[in-house]
C-alpha positions in Angstrom: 111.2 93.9 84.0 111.4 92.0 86.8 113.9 92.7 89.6 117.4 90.0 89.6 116.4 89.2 93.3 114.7 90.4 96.5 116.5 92.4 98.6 116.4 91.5 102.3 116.8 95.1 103.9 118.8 95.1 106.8 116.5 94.6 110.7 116.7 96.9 113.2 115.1 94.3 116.0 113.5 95.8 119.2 113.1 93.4 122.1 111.2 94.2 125.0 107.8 95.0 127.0 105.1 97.3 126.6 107.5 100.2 126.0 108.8 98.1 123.2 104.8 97.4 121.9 104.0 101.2 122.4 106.8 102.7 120.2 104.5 103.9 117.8 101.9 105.2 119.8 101.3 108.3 119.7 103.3 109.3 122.8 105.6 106.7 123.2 107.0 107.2 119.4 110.8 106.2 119.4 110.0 103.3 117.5 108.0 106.1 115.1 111.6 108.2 115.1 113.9 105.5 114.1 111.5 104.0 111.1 111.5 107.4 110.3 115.5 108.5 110.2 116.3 105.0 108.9 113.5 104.7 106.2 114.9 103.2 102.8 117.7 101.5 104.9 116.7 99.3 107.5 113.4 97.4 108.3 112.2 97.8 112.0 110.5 94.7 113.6 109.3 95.0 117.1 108.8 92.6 119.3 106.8 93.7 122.1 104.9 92.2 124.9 103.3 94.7 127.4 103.6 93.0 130.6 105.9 90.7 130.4 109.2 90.4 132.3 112.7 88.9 131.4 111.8 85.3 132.7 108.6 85.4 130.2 110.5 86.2 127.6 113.4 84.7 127.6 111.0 81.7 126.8 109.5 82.8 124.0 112.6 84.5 122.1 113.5 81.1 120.4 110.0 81.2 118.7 110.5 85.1 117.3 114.2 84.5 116.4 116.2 82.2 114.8 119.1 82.3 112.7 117.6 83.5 109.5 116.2 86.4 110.7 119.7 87.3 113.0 121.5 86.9 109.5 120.1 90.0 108.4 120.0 92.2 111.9 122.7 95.2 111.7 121.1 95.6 115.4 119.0 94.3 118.5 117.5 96.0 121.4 116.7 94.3 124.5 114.4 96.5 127.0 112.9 95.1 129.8 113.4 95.4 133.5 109.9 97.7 134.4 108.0 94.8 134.7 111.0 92.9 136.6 111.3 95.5 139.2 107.7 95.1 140.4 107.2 94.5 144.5 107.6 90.1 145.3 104.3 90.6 147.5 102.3 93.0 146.2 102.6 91.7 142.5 104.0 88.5 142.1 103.1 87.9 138.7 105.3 90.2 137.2 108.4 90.6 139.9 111.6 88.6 139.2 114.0 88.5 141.8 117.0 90.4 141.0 119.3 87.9 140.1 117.5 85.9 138.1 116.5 89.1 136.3 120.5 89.4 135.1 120.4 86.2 134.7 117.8 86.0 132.4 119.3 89.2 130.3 122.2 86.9 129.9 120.2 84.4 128.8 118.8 86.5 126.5 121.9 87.9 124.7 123.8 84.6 124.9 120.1 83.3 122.9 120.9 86.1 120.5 124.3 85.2 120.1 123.6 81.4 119.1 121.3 82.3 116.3 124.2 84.9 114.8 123.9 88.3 116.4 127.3 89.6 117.5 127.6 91.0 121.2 128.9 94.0 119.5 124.9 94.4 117.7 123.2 93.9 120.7 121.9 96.8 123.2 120.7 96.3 126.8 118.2 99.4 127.6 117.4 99.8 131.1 114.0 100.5 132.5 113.2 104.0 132.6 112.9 105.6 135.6 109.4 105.7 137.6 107.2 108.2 139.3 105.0 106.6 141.7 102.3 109.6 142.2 101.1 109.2 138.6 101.3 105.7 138.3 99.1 105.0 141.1 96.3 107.2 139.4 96.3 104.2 137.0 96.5 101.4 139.6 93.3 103.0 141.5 91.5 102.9 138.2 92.9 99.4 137.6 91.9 98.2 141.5 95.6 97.2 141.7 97.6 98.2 144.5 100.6 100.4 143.3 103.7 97.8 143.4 106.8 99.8 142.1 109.4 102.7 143.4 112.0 104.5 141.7 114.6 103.5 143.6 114.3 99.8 142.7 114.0 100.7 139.6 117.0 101.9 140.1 118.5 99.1 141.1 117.5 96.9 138.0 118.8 99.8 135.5 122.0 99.4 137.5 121.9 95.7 136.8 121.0 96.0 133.3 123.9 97.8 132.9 126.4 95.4 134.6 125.3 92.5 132.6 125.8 94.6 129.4 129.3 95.4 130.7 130.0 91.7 131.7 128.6 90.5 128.0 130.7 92.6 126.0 127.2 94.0 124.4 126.2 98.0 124.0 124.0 99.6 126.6 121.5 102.4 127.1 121.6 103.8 130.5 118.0 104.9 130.0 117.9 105.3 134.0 120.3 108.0 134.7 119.8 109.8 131.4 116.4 110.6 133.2 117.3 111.2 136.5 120.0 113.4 135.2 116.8 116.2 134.5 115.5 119.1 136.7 112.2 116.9 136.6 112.3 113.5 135.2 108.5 113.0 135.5 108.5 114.9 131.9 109.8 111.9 130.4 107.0 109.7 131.5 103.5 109.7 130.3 101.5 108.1 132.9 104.4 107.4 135.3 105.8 104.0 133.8 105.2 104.7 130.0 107.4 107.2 127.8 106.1 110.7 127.1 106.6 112.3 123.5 109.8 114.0 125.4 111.0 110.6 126.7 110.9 108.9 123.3 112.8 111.8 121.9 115.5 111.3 125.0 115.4 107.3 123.9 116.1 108.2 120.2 118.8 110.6 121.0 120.7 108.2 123.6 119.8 105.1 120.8 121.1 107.0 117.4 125.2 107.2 118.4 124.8 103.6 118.7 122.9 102.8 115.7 124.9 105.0 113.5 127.7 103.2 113.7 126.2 99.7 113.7 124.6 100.8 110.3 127.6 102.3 108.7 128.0 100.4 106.1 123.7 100.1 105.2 123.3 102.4 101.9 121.9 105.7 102.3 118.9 104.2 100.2 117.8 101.0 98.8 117.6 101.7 94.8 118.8 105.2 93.6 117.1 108.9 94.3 114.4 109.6 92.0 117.1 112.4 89.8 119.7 110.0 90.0 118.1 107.2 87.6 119.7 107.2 84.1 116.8 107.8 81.9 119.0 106.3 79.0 119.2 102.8 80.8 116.5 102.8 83.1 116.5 98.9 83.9 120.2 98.8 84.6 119.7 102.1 86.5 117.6 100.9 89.1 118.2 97.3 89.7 121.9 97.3 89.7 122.1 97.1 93.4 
């Protein structure tokens, strides 16, 4: 028998740049963790575009969100700022100057907002700390000069942060989480990416927040496999 309806299963929507795109890699496996802890409850979809910085996409969120998809979004992640807090002269396609960088995050949850998101469903992660020494094996092997510090990184997790405080939204202080360890660098895989460790730190500092923005998801979608009625099967599993 065919089902009454299709279900749209609630969206957990992830936002963001290549740490965003990599969260089911292998390493950088948060994304991995929360499809796994919320599976038969809430859909993931990731949006994410290695490289890219708040001014890049804050264009292109009206073409991956509108207000049928926001309808069904118990919650949306926004992480960006690595990309942001590159050096103006030594890369220039990726650095945005700091204001327009908060700017931009405004832009970005007052976007949200419009299509139907509330403030209240809406996370600002900030960029995850940054160890230079390993990054700039990769930037030799890229020919690129190495453009990025920790302590402007810094400075853009700090300002990720104020802008969640000044929109009313949820925040991840990703940042000081990291710096918080004996040695940070564990949490990175190649200096800008997450390690296995760092994803797991993500999940835990994301998973507070989630919980109670999915509180009222079911445990499941349909009943457990010993909890159909074998005497009304039909009834049993599409009465939902």
């Amino acid at each position: 028998m065919a089902s009454k309806k299709i279900i749209s299963w609630p969206k957990i929507f992830l936002f963001g740049d290549s740490i965003t795109q990599y969260c089911f890699s292998k390493d950088g496996c948060w994304g991995t963790m929360l499809a796994d802890y919320y599976q038969r409850r809430c859909d993931l979809m990731v949006r994410g575009f290695s490289g890219y910085n708040t001014r890049w996409c804050n264009i292109i969120l009206p073409s991956i969100l509108d207000a049928d998809i926001a309808k069904d979004t118990v919650a949306f992640t926004v992480f960006l700022g690595a990309n942001d807090s590159n050096d103006a002269s030594l890369n220039p396609r990726q650095h945005v100057p700091l204001a327009e960088f908060e700017q931009n995050l405004k832009n970005i949850v007052t976007f949200a907002m419009s299509q139907g998101i509330s403030r209240e469903k809406i996370i600002l992660i900030s960029p995850p700390a940054f160890n230079a020494e390993a990054w700039s094996k990769v930037c030799l092997e890229r020919g690129k000069p190495l453009s990025k510090d920790n302590d402007t990184t810094g400075v853009y997790a700090q300002a990720c942060c104020k802008v969640a405080d000044e929109m009313g939204t949820k925040k991840v202080d990703l940042y000081s989480a990291m710096m918080r360890s004996m040695d940070f660098t564990l949490y990175l895989n190649d200096g800008l990416h997450l390690s296995g460790k760092g994803s797991e730190l993500l999940f835990d500092l994301l998973q507070p927040l989630l919980k109670q923005l999915t509180s009222d998801v079911p445990q499941v979608w349909f009943p457990a496999y010993d909890q159909v009625d074998l005497e009304n099967v039909d009834q049993s599993l599409l009465d939902v």
